[in-house]
N, CA and C atoms as a LAMMPS dump frame, in Angstrom:
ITEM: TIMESTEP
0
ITEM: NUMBER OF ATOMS
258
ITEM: BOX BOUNDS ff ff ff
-5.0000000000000000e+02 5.0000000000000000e+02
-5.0000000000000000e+02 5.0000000000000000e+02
-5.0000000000000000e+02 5.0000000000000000e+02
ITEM: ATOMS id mol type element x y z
1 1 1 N -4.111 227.235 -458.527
2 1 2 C -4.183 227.085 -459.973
3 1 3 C -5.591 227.467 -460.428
4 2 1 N -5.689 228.133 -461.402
5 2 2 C -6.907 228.842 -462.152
6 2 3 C -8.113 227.53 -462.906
7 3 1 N -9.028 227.724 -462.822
8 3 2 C -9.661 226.766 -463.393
9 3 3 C -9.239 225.994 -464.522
10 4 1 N -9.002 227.438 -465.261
11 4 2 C -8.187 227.196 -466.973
12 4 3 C -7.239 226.475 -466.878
13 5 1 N -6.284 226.913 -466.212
14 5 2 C -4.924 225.926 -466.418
15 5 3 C -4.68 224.478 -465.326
16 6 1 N -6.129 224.329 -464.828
17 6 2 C -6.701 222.589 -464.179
18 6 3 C -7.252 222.407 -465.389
19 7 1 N -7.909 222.725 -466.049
20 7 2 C -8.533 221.915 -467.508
21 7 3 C -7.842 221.494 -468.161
22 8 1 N -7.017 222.714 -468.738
23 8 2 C -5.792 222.255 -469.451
24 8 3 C -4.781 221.135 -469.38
25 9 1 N -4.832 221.048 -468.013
26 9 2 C -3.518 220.17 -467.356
27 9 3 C -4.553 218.921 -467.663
28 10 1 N -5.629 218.328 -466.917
29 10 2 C -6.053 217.709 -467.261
30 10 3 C -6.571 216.69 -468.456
31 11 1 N -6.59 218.262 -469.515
32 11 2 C -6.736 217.434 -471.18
33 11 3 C -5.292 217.162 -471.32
34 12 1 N -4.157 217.814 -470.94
35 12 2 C -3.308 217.389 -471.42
36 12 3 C -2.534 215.895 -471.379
37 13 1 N -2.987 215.393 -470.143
38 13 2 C -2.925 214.311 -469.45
39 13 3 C -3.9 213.272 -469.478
40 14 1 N -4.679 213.526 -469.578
41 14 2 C -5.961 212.362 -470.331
42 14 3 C -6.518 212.6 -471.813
43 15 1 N -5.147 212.243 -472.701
44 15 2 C -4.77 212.005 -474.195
45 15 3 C -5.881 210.234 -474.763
46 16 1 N -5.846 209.651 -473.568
47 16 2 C -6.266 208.217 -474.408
48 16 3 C -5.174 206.972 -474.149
49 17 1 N -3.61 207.516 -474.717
50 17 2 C -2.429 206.629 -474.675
51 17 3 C -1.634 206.947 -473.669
52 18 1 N -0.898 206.356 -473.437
53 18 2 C 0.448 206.948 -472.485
54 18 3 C 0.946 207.678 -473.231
55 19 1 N 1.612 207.029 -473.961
56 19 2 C 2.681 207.863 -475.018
57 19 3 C 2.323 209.196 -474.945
58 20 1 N 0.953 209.76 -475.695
59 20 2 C 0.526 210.536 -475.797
60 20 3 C 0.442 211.949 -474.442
61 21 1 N -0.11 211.199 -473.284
62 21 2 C -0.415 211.849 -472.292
63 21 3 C 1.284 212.187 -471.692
64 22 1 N 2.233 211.409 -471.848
65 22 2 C 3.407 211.995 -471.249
66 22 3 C 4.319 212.821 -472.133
67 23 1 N 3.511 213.016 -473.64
68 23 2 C 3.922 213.935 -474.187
69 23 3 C 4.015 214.78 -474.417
70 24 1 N 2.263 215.295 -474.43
71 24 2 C 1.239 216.621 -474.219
72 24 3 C 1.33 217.368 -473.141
73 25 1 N 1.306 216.27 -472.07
74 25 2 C 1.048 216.824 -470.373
75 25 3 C 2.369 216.964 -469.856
76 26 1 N 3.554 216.219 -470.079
77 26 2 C 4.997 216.549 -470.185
78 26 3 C 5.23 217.844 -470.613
79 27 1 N 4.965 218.195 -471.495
80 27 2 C 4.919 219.816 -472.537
81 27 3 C 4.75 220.615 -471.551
82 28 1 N 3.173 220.629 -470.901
83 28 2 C 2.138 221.446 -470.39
84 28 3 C 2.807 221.33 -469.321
85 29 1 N 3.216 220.403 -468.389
86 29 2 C 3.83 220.961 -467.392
87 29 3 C 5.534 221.615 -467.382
88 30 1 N 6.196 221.32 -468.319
89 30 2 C 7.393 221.864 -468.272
90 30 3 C 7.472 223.441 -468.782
91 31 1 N 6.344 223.956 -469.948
92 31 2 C 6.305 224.795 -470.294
93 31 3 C 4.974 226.27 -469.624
94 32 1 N 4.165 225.664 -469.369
95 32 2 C 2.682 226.348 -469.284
96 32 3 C 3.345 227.537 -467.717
97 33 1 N 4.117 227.065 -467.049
98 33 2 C 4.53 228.319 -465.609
99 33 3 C 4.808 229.317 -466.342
100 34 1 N 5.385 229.47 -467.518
101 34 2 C 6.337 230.711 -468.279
102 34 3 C 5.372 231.371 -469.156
103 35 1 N 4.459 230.7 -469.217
104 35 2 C 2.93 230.932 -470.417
105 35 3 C 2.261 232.044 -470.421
106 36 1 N 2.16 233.043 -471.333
107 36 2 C 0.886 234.06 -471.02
108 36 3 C 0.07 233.2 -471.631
109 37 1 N -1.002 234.572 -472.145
110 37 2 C -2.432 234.379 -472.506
111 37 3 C -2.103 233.86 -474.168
112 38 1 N -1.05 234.674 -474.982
113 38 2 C -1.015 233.919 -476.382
114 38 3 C -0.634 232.406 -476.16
115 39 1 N 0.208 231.674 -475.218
116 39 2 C 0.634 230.835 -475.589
117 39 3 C -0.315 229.869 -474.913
118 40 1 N -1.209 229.791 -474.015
119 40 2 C -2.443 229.581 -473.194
120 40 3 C -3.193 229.261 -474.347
121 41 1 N -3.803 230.236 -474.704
122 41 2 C -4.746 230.119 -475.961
123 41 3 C -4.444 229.398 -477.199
124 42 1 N -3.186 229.316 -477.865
125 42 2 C -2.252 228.503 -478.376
126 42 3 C -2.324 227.019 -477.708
127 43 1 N -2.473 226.487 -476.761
128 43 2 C -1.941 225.262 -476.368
129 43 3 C -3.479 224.284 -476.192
130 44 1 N -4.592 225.728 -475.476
131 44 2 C -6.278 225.446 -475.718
132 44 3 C -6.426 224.488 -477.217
133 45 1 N -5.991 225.303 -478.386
134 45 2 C -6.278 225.193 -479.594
135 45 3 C -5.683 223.566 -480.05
136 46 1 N -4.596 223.595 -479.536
137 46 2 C -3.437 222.106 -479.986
138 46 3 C -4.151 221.147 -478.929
139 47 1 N -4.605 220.965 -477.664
140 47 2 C -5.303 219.944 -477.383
141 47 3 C -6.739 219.437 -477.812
142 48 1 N -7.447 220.029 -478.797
143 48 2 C -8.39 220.286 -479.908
144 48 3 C -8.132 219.125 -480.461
145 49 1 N -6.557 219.362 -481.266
146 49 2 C -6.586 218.246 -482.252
147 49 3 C -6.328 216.843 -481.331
148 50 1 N -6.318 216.437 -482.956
149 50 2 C -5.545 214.647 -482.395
150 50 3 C -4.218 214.488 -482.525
151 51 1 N -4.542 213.636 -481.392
152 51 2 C -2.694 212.79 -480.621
153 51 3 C -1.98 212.536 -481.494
154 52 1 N -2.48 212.344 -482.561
155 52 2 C -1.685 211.699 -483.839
156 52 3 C -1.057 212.937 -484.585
157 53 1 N -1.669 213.549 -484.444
158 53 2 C -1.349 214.909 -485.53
159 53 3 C -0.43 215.636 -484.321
160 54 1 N -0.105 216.056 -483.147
161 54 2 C 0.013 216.617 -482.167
162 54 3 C 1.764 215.847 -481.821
163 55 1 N 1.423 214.896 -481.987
164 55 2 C 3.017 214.033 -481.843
165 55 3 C 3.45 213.697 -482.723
166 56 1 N 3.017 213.754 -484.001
167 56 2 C 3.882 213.943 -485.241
168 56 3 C 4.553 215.58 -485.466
169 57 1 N 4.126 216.659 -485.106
170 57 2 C 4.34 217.83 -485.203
171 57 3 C 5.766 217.947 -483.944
172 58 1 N 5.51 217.163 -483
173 58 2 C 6.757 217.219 -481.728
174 58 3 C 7.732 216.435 -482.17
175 59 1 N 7.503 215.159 -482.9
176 59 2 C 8.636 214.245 -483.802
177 59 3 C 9.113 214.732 -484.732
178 60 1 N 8.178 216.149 -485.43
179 60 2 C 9.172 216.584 -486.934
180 60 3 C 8.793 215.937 -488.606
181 61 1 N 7.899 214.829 -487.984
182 61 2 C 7.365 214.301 -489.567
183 61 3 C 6.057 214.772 -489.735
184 62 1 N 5.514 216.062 -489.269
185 62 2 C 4.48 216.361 -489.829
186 62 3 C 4.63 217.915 -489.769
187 63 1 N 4.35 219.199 -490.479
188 63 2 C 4.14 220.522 -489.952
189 63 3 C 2.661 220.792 -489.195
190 64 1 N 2.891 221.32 -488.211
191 64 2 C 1.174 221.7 -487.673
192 64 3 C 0.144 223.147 -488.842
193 65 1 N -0.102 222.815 -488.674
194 65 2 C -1.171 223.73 -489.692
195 65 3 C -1.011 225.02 -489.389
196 66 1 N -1.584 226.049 -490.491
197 66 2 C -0.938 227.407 -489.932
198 66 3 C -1.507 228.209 -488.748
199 67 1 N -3.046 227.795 -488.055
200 67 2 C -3.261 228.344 -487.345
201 67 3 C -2.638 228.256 -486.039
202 68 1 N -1.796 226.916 -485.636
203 68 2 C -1.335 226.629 -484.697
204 68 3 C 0.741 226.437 -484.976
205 69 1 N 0.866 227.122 -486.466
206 69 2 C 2.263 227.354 -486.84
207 69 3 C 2.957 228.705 -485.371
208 70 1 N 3.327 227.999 -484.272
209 70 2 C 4.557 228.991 -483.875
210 70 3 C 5.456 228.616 -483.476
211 71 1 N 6.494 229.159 -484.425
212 71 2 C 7.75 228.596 -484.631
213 71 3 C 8.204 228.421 -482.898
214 72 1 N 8.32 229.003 -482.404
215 72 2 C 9.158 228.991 -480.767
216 72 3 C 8.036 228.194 -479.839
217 73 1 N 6.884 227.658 -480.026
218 73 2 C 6.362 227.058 -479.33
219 73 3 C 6.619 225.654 -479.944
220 74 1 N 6.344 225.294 -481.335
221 74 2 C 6.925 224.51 -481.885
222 74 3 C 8.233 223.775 -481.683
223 75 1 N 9.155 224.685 -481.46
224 75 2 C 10.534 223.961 -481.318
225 75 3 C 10.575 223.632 -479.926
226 76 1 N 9.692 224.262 -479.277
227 76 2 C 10.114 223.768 -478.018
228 76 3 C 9.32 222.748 -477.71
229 77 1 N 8.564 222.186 -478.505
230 77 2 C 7.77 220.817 -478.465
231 77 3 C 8.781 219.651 -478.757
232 78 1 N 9.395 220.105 -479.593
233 78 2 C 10.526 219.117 -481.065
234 78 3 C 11.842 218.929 -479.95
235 79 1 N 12.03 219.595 -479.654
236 79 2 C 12.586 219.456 -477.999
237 79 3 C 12.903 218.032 -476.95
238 80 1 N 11.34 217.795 -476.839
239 80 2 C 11.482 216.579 -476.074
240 80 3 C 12.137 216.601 -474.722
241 81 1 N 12.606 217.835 -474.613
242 81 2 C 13.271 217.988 -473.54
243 81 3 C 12.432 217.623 -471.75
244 82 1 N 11.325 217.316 -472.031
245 82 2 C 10.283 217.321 -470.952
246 82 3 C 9.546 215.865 -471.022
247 83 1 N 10.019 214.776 -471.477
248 83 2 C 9.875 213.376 -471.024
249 83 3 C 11.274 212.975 -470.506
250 84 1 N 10.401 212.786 -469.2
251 84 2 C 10.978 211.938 -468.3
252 84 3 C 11.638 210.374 -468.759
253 85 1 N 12.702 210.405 -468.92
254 85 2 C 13.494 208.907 -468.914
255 85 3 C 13.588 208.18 -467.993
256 86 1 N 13.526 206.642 -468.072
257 86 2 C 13.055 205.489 -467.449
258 86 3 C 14.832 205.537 -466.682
């Protein structure tokens, strides 16, 4: 694994909350193998923000802002398909 995508994995996973970290880092690992460089650079940008803003955009009660608006990365956040059930 490339430095970049150990950082990544890492921010994605040390969010602060659980919730958070098995949401972000759930994402990052179900999605980031299929990833080029736009969606890489894209995902750099979304662990930037806050958890709050970041999991409201995957729940649907918030839109993400336009620099980080992509629709197909987006839905596949809204998804949820990548937390693990108890």
């Amino acid at each position: 694994m490339t430095d970049r995508l150990k950082r990544l994995k890492f921010r994605a996973w040390h969010r602060g909350t659980r919730e958070a970290d098995y949401m972000i880092g759930g994402f990052f690992d179900r999605y980031s193998p299929a990833w080029g460089e736009t969606e890489l650079a894209w995902f750099e940008a979304v662990v930037e923000e806050d958890d709050v803003d970041i999991m409201a955009w995957a729940l649907g009660t918030a839109a993400p802002p336009a620099h980080l608006d992509k629709p197909d990365l987006i839905a596949a956040m809204r998804r949820l398909d990548y937390i693990p059930l108890p």
